[in-house]
Phi, psi and omega in degrees: 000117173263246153273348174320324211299341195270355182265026205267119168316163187282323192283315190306310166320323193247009154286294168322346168261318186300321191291334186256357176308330173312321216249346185283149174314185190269178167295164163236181187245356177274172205300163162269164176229162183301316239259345170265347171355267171337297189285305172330292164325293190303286212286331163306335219252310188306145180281155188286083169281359154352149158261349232245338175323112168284135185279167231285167146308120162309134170334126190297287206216178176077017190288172192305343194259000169302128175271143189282203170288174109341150175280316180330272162001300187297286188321317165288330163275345182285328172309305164305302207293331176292002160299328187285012172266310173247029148251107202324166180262096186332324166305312178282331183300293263227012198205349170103351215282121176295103216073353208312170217257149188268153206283347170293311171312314173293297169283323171323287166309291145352320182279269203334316162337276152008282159293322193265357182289163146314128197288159190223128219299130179092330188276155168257139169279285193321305193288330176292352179274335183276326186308309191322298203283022171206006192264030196229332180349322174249021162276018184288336186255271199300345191063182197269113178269166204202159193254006150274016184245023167068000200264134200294158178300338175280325186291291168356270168006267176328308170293296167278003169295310182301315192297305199291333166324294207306292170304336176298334207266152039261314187297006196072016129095016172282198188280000173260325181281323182285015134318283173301315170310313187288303197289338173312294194312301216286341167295323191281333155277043144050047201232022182212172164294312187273016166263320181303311195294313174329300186274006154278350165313292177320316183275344199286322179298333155324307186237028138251002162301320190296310185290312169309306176290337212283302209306299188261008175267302179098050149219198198245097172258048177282003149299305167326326181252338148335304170286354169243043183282345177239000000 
């Protein structure tokens, strides 16, 4: 499949990953490419039947018996968080795409990625479903930096390690923010098995967003898939 694959309906699109899901590989962790959507998609999404699979890993932290925020607590933080509803995804603002879609938007589709994959020998599905919803989390502050904005990756970084500080001591700094902090950390330093399948999540939903706009826009985003060819 080459670039024709972009005049492909949204419905075609997801006939073609169910017809190829029987046949697809197991996931994989390398980056996505355009020229592969389809089978990516199918091998991200289709359920597993396998038997021979071992099962997830128990919750690091945050299990049901964690007591919860304060409501005060809560409310300030759900409060902050609603800025990721209305901060637009900087790439597309910046490329001209009419509506783009917002950094709430973005993790969202990204959980749902998660919850509907296969299951995969070693992985907690459930933390890749909190990674997702929360590995985006202190552009609630800092907003979405982008790598046309010149910023070194350690300052990024950085800026953001502070901003999620900040959120976690707003949620009151218990066993649900040292949740989110500890599922942050491990994304942002690559440092699990469910951080690696998150971020091939992260590119894939990149460039079917990509697509989705080229498809109801008319416009030409192959840099988007560009960045992830290799």
């Amino acid at each position: 499949m080459g670039g024709g694959s972009r005049a492909l309906s949204l419905s075609s699109l997801c006939a073609t990953t169910l017809a190829a899901a029987a046949r697809a590989p197991a996931p994989f962790l390398a980056p996505a490419h355009r020229a592969l959507l389809p089978l990516r998609l199918a091998a991200a999404m289709s359920s597993s039947s396998s038997s021979s699979q071992a099962p997830a890993a128990p919750a690091a932290s945050g299990d049901a018996a964690a007591p919860a925020p304060s409501a005060s607590n809560a409310i300030d933080f759900l409060t902050l968080c609603y800025r990721l509803k209305t901060t637009k995804r900087a790439g597309w603002v910046k490329r001209g795409v009419q509506a783009p879609e917002s950094v709430a938007d973005h993790m969202y589709r990204m959980g749902v990625m998660a919850l509907v994959a296969a299951d995969l020998p070693g992985v907690d599905r459930d933390r890749c479903v909190k990674m997702a919803i929360v590995h985006d989390i202190a552009e609630a502050i800092v907003g979405d930096i982008t790598p046309s904005d010149n910023v070194p990756k350690e300052e990024k970084s950085r800026m953001e390690k502070e901003a999620l500080d900040h959120m976690c001591e707003l949620l009151g700094g218990g066993p649900r923010a040292q949740e989110i902090r500890e599922l942050w950390m491990e994304y942002e330093n690559n440092a699990s098995l469910e951080a690696k399948v998150v971020k091939d999540f992260d590119k894939i939903e990149m460039i079917l967003q990509a697509l989705e706009y080229e498809k109801e826009q008319g416009r030409d985003l192959e840099e988007f898939f560009q960045s992830t060819a290799d």
